[in-house]
N, C-alpha and C positions, 0 to 999 in steps of 0.2 A: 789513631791514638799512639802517641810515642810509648814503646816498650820498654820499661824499667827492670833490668836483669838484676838479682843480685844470688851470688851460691855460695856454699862453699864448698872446698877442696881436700881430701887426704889424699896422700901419693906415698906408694909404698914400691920401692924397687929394688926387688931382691934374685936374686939367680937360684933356682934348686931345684936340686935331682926332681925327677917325675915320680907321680905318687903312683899305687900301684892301683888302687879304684879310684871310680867316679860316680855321679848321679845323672849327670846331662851330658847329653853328647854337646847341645850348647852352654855355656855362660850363665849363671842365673844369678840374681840376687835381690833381697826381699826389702820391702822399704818397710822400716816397722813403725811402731808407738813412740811415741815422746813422752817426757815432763817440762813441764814449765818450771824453768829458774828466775827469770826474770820478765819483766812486762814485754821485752825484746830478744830471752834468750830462752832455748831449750836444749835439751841431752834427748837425741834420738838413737832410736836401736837401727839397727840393720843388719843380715845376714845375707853373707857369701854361700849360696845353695850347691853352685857350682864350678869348679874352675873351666869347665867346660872339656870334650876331648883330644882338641888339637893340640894340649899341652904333649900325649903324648907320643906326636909326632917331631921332637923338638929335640935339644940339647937340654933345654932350661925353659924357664918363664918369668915376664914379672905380673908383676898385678900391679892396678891402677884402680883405687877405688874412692868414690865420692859421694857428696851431696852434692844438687844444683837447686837453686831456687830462685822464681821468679813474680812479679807479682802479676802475671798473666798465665795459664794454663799451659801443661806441657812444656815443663824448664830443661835447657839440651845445656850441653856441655861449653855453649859458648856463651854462657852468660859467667856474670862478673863474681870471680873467688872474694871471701871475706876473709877467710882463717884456713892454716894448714893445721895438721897434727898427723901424730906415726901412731898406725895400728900395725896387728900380724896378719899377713895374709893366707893366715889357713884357712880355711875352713870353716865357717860358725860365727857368731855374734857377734857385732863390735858395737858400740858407743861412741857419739860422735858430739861434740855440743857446737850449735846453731847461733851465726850471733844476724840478729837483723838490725836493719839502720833508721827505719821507717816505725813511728808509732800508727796504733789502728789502721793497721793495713794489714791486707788479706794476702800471704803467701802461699803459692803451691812450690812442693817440693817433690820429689825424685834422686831415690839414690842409683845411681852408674859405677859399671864393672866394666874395665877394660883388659884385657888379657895378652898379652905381649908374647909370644913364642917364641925362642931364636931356633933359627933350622941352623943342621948342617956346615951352610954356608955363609954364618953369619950375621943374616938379613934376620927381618923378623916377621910374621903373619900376627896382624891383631884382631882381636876379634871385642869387640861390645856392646854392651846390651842396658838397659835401662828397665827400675823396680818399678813399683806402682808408685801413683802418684798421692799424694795427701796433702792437706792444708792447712795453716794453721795464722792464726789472727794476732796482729800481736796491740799491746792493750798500753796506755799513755800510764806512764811514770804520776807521781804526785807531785799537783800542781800548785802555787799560790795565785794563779792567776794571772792572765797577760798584763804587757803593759806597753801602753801607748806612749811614745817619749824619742819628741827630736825626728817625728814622722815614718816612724819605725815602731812596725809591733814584736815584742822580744817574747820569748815562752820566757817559764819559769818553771824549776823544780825545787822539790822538800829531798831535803838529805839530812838526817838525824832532826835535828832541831832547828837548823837552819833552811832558808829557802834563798836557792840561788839564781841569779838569770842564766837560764840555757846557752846563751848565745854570747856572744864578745862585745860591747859595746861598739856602737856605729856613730854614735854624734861626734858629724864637723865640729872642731874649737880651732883654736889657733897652734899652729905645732903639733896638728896630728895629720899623717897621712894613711894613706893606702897603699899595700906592700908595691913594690915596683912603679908608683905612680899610677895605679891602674884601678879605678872605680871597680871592676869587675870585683877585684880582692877583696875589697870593700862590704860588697855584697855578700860576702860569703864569711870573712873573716874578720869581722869590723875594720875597724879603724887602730893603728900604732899610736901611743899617746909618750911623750916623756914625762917624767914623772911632776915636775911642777904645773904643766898643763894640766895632768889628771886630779894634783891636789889642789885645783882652783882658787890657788891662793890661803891654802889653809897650811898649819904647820904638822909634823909627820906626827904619830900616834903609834900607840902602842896597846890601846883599852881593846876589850873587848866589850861590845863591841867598839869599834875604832871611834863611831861620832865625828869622821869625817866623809860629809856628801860629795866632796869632790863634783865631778862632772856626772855624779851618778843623778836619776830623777829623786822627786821628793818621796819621802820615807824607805830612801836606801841609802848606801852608801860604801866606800873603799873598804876591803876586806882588808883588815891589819894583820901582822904575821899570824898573830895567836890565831884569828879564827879562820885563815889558812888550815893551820895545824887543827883545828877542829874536825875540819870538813875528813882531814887526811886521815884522819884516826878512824872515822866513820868506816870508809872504805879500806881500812887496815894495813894503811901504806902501800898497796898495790894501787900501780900508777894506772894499769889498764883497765881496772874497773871505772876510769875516770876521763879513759880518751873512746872520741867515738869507735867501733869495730867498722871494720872492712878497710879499703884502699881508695876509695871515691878521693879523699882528703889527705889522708897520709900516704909515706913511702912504704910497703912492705916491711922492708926493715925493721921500723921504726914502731910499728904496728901489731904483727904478727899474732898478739897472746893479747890484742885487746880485745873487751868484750861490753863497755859501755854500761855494765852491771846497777851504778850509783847513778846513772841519768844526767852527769853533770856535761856528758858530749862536749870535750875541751878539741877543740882544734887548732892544728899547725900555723899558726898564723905568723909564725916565725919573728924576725926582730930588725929592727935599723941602727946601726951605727953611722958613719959617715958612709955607709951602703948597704942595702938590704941582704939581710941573708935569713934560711933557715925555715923557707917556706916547704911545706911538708914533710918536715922532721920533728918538729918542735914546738909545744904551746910555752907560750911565755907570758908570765902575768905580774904587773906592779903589786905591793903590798901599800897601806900607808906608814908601813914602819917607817923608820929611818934608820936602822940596824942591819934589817933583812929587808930588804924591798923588791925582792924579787924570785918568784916560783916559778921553774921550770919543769915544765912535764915532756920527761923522752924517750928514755927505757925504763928509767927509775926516779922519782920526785926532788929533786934539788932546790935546796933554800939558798940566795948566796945574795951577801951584800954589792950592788953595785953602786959606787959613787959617783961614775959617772950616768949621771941623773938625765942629762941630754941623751942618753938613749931612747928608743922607744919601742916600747912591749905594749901585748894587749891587757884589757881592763875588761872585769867581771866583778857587777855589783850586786850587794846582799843587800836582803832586805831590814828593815828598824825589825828589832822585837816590841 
């Protein structure tokens, strides 16, 4: 069975004098309790028990401390980071929050202490050790139900009042490709449409909702600016409650503070002018406006009119009330 890793990471690297006590001659540290934030995220405890005693044989030390999580037992350090953040490396309790990528799936976790020495000479002795281990399930978003269309089955999610497709749309028309030419992209990121292809002949809109089905199935259709702005309000303007977490899909960069919180899992599908660019940095999405016709999610939400209309961005269609 293929091994599905996913963790996350804190890294703390700081130099300082040696303390005068300790508790372990080794390293210790305790994996603790969680809360549940979202159907895919938690805030887990963990304590630093021990910095162990070779600190002080040393000039200094750093500390290196994390979560790993896998969805097989026994998650080690070399499975795949989702999120960084800065804790203190004293002594005692920290807080860490958990973003996973996977609905109704079983994750085991493990928090890891590594202890970095510098001798004398510059080099360094490290030493680490790994918490207990615990698990935790994480549970599906609300749904309005899948949908079969164009030989593709798409999820769906409820974000305030409205319900969205999970996914980017994938149906062949004429004038839509796949990033680099390459079916694979396809599969993962739908299909780039320019904006006359995506409004199938209909003319741009401003209602909410917009009442134009576009290339979307029946009883859906192109999100117009305003209900855009709806969606964004929900999630409170924060772009990263709204791109998926981890790096499977995005750049680190681009990523870092996302956490997937509103279920809407926008991914980098990036964009085509007269040449592809922008694949995993950037989700980009037609509106049916004809004002603002286009939303970008990157580090922060951008509405901007482009006229030229022969571009092409992905498309996410909402459902009729």
């Amino acid at each position: 069975m293929k091994r599905k890793m996913l963790g996350v990471s804190i890294m703390i690297i700081l130099i300082m004098g040696c303390e005068k006590d300790y508790i372990s001659k080794d390293p210790m540290i305790k994996t603790g309790d969680f809360t549940i934030v979202s159907p895919i995220e938690i805030n887990i405890r963990g304590e630093i028990i021990s910095h162990g005693s070779q600190i002080y044989q040393g000039v200094g030390f750093s500390v290196f401390y994390n979560y790993y999580c896998s969805t097989e037992p026994n998650p080690t350090k070399y499975d795949e980071h989702l999120s960084w953040g800065l804790q203190s490396p004293n002594l005692g309790e920290f807080i860490c929050p958990l973003y996973f990528q996977s609905e109704n799936t079983k994750y085991y976790i493990r928090s890891y202490l590594l202890i970095a020495t510098e001798t004398q000479n510059g080099t360094y002795l490290e030493e680490e050790v790994y918490g207990d281990e615990i698990s935790f399930t994480t549970s599906a978003f609300h749904s309005c139900g899948d949908i079969s269309y164009g030989g593709k089955t798409y999820k769906t999610v409820v974000i305030g009042e409205q319900c969205w497709m999970k996914e980017n749309l994938s149906l062949e028309t004429e004038n839509s490709n796949c990033y680099d030419d390459d079916p694979v992209n396809c599969e993962t990121y739908g299909r780039l449409y320019d904006w006359n292809s995506m409004m199938n002949g209909s003319q741009g809109s401003e209602l909410v909702p917009s009442g134009v089905q576009g290339i979307c199935p029946d009883g859906w259709h192109i999100p117009s600016y305003g209900e855009w702005r709806i969606l964004v309000a929900h999630v409170e303007g924060d772009v990263n409650k709204m791109k998926e977490s981890g790096y499977k899909h995005w750049y680190y960069y681009y990523n870092f503070k996302a956490n997937n919180r509103s279920g809407f899992t926008a991914l980098p599908g990036g964009g085509k002018s007269s040449s592809y660019y922008g694949l995993h940095e950037a989700a980009k999405f037609w509106t049916s406006s004809k004002d603002v016709t286009f939303v970008g999610l990157y580090d922060e939400i951008r509405y901007l009119p482009y006229s030229e209309k022969e571009y092409s961005f992905s498309v996410r269609c909402v459902k009729d009330k």
